[in-house]
Backbone bond lengths (Angstrom), bond angles and torsions (degrees), N, CA, C in turn:
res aa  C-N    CA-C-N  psi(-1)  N-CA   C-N-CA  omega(-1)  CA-C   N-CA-C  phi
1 X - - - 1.465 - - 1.524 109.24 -
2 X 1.588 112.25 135.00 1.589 110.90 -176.31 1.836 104.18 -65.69
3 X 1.225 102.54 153.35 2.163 101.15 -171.68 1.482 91.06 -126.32
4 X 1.750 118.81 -21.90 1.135 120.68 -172.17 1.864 113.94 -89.29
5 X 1.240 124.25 168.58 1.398 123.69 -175.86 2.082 91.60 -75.26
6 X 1.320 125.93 -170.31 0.877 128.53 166.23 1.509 117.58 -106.42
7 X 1.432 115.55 134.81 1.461 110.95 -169.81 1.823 103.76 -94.53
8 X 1.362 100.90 147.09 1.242 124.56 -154.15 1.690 87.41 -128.56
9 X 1.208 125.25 127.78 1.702 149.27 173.66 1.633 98.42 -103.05
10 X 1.598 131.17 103.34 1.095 110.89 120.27 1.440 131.91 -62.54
11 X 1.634 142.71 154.42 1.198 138.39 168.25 1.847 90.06 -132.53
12 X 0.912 94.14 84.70 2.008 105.32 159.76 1.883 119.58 -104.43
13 X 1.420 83.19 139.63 2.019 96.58 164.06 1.402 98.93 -96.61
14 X 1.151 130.69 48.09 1.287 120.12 158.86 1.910 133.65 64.20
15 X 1.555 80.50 3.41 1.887 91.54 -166.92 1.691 100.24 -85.70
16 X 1.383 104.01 177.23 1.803 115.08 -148.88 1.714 95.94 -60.01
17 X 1.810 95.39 -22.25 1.928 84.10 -165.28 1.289 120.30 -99.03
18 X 1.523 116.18 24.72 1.086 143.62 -159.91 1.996 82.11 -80.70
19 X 1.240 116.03 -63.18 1.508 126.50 170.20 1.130 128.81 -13.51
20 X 1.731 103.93 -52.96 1.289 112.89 165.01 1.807 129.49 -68.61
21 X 1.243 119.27 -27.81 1.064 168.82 150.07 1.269 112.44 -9.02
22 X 1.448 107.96 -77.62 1.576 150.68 143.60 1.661 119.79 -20.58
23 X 1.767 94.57 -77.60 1.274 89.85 171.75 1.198 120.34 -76.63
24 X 1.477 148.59 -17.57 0.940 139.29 -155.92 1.968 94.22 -84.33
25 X 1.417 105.28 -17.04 1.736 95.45 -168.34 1.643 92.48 -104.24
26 X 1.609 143.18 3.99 1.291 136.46 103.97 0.999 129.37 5.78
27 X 1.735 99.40 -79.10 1.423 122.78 -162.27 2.068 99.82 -58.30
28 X 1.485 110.00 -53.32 1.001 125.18 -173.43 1.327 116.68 -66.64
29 X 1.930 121.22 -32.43 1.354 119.54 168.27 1.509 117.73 -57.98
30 X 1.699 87.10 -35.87 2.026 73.38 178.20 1.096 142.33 -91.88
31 X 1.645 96.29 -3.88 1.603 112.38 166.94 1.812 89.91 -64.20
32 X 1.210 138.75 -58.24 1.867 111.79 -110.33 2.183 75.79 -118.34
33 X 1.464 113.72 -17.62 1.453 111.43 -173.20 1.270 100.63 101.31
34 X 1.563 130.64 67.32 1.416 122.64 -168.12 1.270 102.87 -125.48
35 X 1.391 132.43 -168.77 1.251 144.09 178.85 1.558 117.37 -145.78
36 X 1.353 133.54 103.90 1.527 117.97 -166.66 1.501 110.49 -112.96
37 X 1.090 90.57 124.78 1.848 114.40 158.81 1.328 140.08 -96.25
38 X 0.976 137.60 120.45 1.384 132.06 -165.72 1.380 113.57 -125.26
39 X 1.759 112.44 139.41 1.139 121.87 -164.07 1.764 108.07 -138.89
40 X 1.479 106.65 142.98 1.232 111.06 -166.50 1.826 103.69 -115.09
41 X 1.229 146.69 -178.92 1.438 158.60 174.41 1.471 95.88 -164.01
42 X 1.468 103.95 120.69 1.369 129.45 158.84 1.450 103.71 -118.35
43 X 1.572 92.38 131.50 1.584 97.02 177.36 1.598 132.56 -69.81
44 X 1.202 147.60 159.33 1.240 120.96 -177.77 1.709 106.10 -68.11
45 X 1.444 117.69 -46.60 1.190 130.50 -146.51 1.843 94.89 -67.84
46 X 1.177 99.55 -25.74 1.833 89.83 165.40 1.317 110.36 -101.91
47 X 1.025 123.10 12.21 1.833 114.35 164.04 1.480 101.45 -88.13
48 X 1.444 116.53 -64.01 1.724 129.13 -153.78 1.637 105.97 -111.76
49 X 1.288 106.92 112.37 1.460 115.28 161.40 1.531 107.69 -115.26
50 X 1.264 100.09 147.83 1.642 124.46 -175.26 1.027 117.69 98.50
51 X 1.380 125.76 -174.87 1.659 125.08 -173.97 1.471 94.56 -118.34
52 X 1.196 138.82 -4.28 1.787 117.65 178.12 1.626 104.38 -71.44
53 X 1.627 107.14 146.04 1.349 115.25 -165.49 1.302 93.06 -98.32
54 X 1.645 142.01 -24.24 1.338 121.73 -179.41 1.386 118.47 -75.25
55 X 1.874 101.13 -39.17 1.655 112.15 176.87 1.692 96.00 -53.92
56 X 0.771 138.57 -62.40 1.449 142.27 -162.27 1.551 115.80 -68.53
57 X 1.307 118.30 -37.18 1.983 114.36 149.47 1.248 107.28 -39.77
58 X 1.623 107.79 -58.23 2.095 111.17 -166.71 1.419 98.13 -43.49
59 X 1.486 116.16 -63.63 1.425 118.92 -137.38 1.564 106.65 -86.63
60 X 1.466 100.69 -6.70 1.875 114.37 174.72 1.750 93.16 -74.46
61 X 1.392 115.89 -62.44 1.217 106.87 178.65 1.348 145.81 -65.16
62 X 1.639 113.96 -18.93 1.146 147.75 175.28 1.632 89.92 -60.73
63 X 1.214 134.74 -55.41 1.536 151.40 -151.02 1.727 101.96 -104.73
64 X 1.437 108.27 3.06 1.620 91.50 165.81 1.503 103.54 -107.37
65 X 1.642 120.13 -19.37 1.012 133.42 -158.52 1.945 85.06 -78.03
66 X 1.532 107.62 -61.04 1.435 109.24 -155.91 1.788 111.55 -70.24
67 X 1.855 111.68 -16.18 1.602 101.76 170.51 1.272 104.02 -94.28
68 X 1.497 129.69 12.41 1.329 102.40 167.38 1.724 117.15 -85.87
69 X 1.596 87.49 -46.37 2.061 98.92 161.62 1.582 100.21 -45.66
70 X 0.968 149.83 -29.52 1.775 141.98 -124.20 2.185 70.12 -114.41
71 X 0.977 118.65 -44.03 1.531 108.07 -150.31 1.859 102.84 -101.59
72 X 1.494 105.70 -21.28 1.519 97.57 172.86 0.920 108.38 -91.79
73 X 1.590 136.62 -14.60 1.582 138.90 160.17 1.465 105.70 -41.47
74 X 1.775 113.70 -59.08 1.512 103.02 -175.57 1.403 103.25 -99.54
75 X 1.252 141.30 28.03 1.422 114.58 139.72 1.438 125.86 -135.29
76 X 1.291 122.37 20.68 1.128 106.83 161.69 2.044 123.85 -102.60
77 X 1.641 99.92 9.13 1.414 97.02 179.36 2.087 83.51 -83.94
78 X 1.167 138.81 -38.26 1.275 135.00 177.92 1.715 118.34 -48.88
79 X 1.404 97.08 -54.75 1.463 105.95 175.33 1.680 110.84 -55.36
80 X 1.251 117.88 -44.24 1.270 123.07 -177.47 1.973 125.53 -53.36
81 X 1.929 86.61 -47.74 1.268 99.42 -176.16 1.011 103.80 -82.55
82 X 1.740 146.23 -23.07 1.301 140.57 177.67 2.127 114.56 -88.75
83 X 1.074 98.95 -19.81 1.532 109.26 178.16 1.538 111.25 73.53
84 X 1.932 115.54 42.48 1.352 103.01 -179.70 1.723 80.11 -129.18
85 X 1.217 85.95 -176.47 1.782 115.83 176.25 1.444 107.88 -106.06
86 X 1.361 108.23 128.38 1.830 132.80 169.02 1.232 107.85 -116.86
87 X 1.340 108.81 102.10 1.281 118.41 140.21 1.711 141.34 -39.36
88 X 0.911 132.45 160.96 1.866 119.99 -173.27 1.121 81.42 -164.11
89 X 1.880 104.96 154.02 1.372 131.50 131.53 1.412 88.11 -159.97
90 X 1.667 90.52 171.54 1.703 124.00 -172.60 1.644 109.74 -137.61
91 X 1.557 101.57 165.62 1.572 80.99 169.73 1.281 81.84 -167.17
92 X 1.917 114.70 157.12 1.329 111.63 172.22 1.552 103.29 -118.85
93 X 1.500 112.48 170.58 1.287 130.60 -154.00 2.036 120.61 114.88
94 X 1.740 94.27 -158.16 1.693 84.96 -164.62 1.878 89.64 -90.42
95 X 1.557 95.57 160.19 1.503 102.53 -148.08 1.372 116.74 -90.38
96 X 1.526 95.52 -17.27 1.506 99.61 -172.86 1.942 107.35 -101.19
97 X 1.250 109.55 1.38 1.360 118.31 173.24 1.732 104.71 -106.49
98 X 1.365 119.99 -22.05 1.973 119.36 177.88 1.687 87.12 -83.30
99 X 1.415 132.11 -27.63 1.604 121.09 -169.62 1.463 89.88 -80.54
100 X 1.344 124.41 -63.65 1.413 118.84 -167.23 1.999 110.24 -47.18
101 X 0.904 98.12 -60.79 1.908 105.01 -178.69 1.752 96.24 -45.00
102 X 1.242 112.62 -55.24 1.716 116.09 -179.45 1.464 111.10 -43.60
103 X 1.179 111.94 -50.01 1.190 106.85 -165.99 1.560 134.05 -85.78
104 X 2.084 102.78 -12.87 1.194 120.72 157.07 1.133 106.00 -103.61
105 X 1.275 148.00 34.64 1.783 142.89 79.92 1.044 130.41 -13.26
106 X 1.787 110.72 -76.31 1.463 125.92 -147.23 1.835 85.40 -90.13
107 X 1.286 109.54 -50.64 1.716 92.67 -175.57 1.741 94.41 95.52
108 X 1.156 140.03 23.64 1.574 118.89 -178.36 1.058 118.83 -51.02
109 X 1.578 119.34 172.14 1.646 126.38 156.08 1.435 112.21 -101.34
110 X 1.302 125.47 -22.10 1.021 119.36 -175.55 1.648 100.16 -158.39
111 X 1.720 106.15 138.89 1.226 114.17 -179.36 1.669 116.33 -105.92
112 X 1.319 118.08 170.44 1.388 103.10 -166.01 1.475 101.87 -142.08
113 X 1.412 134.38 97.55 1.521 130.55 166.90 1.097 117.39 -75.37
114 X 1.599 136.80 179.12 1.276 130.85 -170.47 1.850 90.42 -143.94
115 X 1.480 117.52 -173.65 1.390 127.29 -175.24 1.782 86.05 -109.27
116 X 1.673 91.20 155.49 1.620 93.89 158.29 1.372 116.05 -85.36
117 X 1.076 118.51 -179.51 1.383 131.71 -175.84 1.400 119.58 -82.84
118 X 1.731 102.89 -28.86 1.637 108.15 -160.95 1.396 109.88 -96.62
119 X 1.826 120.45 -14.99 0.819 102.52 169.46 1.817 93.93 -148.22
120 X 1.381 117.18 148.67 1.562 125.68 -169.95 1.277 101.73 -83.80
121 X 1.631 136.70 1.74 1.582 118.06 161.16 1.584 106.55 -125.87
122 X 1.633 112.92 22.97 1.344 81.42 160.67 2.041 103.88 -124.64
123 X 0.878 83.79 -177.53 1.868 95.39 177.34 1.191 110.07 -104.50
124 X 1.571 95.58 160.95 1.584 127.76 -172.81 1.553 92.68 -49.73
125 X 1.175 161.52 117.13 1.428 169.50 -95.70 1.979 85.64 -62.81
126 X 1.416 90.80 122.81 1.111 122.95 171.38 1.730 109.12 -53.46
127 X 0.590 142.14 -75.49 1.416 151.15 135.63 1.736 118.59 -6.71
128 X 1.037 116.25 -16.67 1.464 125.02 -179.84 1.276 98.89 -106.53
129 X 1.179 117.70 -25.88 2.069 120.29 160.72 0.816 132.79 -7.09
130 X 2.132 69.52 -86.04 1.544 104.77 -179.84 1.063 111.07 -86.26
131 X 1.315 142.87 -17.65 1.688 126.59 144.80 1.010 106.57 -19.04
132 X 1.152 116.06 -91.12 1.750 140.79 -140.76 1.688 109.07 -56.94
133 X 1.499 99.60 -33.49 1.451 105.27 -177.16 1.540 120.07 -98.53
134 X 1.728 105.68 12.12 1.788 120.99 159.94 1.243 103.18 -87.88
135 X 1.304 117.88 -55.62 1.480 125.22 -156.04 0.990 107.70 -87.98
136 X 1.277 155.84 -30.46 1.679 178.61 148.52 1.564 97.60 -37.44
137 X 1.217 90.10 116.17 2.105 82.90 154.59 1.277 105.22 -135.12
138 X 1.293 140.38 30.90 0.936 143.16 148.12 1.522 128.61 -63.99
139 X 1.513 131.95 -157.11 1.383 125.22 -171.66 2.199 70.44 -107.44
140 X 1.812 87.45 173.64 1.602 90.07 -165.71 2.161 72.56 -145.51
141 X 1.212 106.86 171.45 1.073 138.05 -161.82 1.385 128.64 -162.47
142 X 1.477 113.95 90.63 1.427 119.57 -163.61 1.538 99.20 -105.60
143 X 1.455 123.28 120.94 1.334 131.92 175.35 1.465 107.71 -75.23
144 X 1.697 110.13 162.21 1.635 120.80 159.68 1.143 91.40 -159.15
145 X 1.622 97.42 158.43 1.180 119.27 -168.77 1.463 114.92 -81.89
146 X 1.531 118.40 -9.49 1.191 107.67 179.64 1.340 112.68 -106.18
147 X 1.580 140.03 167.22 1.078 126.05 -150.22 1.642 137.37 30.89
148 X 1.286 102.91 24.79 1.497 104.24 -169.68 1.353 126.00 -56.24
149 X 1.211 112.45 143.25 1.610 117.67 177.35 1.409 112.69 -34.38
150 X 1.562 143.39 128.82 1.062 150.57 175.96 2.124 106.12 -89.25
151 X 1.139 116.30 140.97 1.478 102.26 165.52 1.051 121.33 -80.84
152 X 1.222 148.19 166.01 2.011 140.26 -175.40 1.702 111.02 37.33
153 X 1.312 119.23 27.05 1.525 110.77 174.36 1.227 105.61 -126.99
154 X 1.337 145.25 157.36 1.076 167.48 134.04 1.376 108.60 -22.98
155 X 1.828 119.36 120.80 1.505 109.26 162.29 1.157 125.63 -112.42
156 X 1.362 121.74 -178.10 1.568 130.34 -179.44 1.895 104.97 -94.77
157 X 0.899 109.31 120.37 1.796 116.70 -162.40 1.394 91.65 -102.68
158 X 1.108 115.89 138.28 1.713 126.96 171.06 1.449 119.24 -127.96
159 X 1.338 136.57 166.51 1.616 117.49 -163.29 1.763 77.58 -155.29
160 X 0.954 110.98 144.80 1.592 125.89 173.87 1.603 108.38 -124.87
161 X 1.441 94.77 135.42 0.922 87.45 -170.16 1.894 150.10 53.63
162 X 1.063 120.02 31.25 1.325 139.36 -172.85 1.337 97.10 52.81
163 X 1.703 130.89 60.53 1.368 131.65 -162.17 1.496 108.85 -72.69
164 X 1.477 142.24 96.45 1.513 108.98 -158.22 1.578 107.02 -122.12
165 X 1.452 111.63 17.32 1.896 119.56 172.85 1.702 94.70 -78.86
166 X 1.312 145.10 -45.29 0.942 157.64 -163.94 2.171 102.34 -66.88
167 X 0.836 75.02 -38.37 1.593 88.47 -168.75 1.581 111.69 -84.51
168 X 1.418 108.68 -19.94 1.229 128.88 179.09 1.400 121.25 -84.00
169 X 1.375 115.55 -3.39 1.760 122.81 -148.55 1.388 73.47 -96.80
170 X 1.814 103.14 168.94 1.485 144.50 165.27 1.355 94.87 -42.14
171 X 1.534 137.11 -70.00 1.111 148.49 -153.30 1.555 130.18 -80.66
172 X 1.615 101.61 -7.69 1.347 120.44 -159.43 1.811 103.98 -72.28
173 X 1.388 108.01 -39.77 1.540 104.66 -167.75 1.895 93.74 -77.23
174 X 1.248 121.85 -3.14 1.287 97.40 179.34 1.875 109.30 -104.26
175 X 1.460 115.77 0.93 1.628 132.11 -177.67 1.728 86.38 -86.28
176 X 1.276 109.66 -47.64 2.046 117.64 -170.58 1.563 83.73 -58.09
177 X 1.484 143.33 -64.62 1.427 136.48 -135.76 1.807 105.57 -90.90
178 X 1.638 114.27 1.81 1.204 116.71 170.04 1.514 121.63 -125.86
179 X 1.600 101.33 11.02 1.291 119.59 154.79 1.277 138.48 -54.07
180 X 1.321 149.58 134.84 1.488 142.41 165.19 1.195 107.95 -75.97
181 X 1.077 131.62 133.91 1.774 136.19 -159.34 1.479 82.97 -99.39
182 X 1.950 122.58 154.63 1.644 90.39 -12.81 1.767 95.01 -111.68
183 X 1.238 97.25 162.52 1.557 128.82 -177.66 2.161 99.20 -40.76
184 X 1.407 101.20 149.15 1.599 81.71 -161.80 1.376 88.06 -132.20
185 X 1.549 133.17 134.76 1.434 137.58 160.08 0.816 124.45 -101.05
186 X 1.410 118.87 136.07 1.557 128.21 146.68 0.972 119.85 -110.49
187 X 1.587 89.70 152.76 2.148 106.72 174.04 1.143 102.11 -149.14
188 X 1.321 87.98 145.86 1.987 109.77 169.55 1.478 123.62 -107.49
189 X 1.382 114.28 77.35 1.676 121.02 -140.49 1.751 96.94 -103.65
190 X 1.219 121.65 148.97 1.486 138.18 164.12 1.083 108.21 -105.96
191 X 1.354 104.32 106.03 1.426 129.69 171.73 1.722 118.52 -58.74
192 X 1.126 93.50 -29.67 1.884 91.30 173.70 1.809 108.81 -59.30
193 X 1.363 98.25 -16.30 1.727 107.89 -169.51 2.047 100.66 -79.91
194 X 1.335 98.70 143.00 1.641 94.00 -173.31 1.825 99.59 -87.91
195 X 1.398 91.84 121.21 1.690 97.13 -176.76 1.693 113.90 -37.22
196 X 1.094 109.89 138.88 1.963 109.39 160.61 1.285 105.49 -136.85
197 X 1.254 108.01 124.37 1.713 108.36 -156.18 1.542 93.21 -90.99
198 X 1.457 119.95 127.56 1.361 106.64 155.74 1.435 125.52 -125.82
199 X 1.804 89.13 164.29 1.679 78.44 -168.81 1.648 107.77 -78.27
200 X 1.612 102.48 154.95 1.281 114.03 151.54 1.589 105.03 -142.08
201 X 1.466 94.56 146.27 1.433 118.97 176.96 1.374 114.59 -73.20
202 X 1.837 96.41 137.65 1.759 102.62 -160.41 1.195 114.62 88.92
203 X 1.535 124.52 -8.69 1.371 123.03 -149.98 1.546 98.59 -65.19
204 X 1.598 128.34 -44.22 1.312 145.93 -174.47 1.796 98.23 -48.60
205 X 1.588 126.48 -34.82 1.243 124.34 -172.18 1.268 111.08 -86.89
206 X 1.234 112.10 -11.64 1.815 131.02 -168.22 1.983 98.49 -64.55
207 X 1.136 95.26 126.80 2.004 102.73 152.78 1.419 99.70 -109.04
208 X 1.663 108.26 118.69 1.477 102.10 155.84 1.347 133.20 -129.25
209 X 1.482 112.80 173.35 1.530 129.50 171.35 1.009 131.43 -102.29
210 X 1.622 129.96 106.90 0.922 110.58 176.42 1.441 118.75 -114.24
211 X 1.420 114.76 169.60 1.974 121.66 -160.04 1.424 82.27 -135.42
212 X 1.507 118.74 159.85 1.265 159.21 -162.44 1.745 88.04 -123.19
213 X 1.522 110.88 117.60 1.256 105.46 148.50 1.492 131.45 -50.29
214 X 1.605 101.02 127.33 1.974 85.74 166.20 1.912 78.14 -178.73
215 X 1.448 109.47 179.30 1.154 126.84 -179.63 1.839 110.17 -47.70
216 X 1.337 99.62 -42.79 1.952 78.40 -171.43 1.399 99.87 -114.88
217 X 1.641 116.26 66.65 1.863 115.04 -167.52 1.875 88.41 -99.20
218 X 1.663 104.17 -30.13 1.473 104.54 -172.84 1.550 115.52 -78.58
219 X 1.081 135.98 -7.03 1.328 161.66 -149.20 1.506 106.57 -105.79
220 X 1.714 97.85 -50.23 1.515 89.06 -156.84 1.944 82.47 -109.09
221 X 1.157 120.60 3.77 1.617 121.88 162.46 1.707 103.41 -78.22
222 X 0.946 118.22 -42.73 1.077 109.27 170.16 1.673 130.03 -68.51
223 X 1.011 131.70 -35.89 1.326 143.95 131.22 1.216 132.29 -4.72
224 X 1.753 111.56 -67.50 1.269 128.93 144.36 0.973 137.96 -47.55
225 X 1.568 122.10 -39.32 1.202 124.28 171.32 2.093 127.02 -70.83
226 X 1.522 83.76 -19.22 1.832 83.05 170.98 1.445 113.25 -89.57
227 X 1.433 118.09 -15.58 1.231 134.69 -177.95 1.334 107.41 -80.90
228 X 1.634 134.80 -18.77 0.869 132.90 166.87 1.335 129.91 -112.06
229 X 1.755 86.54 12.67 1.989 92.40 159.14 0.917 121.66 74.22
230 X 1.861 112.80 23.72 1.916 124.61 -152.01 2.187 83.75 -86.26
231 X 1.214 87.67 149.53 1.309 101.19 173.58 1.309 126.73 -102.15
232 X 1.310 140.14 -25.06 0.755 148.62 -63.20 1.557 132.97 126.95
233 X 1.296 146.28 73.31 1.517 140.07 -167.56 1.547 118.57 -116.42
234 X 1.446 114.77 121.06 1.910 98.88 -166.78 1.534 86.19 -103.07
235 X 0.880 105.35 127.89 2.087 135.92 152.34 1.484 112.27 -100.82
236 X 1.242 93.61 132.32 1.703 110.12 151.94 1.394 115.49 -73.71
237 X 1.515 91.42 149.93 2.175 91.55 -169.44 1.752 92.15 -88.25
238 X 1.835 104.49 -35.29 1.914 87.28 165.93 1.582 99.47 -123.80
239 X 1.301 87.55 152.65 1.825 100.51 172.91 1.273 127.78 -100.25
240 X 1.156 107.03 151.07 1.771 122.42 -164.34 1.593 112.00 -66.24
241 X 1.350 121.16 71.88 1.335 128.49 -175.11 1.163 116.53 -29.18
242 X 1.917 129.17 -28.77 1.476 129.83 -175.09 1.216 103.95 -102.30
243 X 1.412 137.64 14.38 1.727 116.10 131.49 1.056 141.81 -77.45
244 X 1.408 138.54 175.45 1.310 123.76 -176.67 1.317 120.58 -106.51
245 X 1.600 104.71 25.24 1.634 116.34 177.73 1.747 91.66 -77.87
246 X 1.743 113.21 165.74 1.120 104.58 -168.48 1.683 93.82 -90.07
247 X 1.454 92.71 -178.91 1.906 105.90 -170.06 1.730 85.70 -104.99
248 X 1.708 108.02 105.42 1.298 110.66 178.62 1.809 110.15 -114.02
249 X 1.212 124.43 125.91 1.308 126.07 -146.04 1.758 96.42 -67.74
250 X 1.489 130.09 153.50 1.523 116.56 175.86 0.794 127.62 -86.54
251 X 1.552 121.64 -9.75 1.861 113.78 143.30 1.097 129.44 -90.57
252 X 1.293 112.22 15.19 1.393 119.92 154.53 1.530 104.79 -65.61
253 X 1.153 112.43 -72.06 1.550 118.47 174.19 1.625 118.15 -38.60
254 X 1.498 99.88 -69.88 1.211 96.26 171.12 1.836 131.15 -28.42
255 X 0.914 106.49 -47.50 1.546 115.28 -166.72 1.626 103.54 -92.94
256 X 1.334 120.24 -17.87 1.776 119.45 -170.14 1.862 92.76 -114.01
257 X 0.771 128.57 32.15 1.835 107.13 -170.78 2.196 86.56 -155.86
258 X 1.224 87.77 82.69 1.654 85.05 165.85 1.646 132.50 -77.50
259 X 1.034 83.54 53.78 1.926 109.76 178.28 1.472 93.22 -101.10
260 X 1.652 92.15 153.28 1.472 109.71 145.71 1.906 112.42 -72.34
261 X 1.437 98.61 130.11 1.500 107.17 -172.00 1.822 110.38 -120.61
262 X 1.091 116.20 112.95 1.416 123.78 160.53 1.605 118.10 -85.64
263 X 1.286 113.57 103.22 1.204 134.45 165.86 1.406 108.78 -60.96
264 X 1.553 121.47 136.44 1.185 125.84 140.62 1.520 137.95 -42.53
265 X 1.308 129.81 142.54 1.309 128.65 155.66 1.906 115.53 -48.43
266 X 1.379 111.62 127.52 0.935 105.62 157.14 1.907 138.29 -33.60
């Protein structure tokens, strides 16, 4: 039996929506009993230019001094107004080898990406994704800015696709008990496929949607889904080949569905 809280990974570059980011894995620590930390990677090659080794001590230190101000600036006016504790660290070097070492450090249960700013379907480096979601077998947590997780409020829970690894976790009956009933599905099913009904639990509490595969099923799911105020969406990272929901790739999703998205555990 877990004795410990559950550890919660922010991975932020420090940008404005990093905020949202934050609270939204708040919002989620206090549903499930978590604890969040957040960690940044700056590369060297954008800290230190030139070859002098003293100029380049200064400006290493100059730059531990200024991301530590840079990261309690944005989280301790959050910590304050919500009344929890944030953890931090940073580290410089290449980013996808200081995240990997971090994370067989820190040991999380759940990791937390955010959207960029410049554009609303792609992610905090696209490529750090799909990192995170090779090397990771944990549950993963992709923020958006719209509908975002609230802290101490009640959310709107969405299930894609009869998602049911998500529903299965340690943590799941306590995401169900801070839910707004009732729990709402969508699927994007091909009907040429011969139905196999399966069960999922709650299913009787479920409102759902269903879409017709075809070119704009992700478009207008997405649509629906801000219209229905989803907070929140659990996906499987693989899908259950013997239903007759369609087989929709997860960066497909990822990149077309500007929801907050809870990934399954590998």
């Amino acid at each position: 039996m877990k004795n410990n809280k559950y550890k919660i990974l922010v991975l932020s570059d420090l940008k404005k929506n990093t905020s949202s980011s934050i609270k939204s894995s708040i919002s989620l620590a206090n549903m499930i009993g978590g604890e969040v930390t957040l960690f940044n990677v700056k590369k060297h090659i954008d800290i230190v230019e030139g070859d002098n080794q003293l100029s380049a001590i200064r400006t290493l230190n100059e730059e531990h001094i200024n991301t530590k101000k840079e990261i309690k600036a944005l989280i301790d006016p959050i910590a304050k107004e919500y009344n929890v504790a944030i953890d931090y660290s940073y580290s410089f070097g290449k980013v996808k080898e200081e995240i990997r070492n971090y994370i067989k450090v820190y040991n999380p249960d759940i990791i937390v990406l955010g959207q960029r700013d410049s554009s609303p379907l792609q992610l905090i480096g696209d490529s750090i994704t799909r990192f995170i979601l090779k090397e990771f077998k944990g549950a993963v947590m992709i923020t958006a800015n719209e509908n975002a997780l609230v802290p101490n409020e009640k959310m709107t829970l969405g299930i894609f696709n009869d998602s049911n690894r998500v529903l299965n976790t340690k943590f799941s009956k306590d995401l169900i008990t801070h839910t707004k009933a009732p729990l709402k599905s969508f699927k994007i099913i091909n009907s040429q496929k011969e139905i196999k009904k399966a069960s999922v639990e709650n299913e009787e509490k479920m409102e759902e949607y269903v879409f017709e595969e075809n070119t704009n099923a992700m478009n207008t799911l997405s649509s629906y889904l801000l219209k229905s105020n989803i907070n929140l969406l659990c996906i499987d990272r693989v899908q259950d080949k013997t239903k007759n929901t369609a087989e929709t790739p997860l960066n497909k999703i990822i990149s077309q569905l500007n929801v907050s998205l809870l990934v399954s555990e590998a």
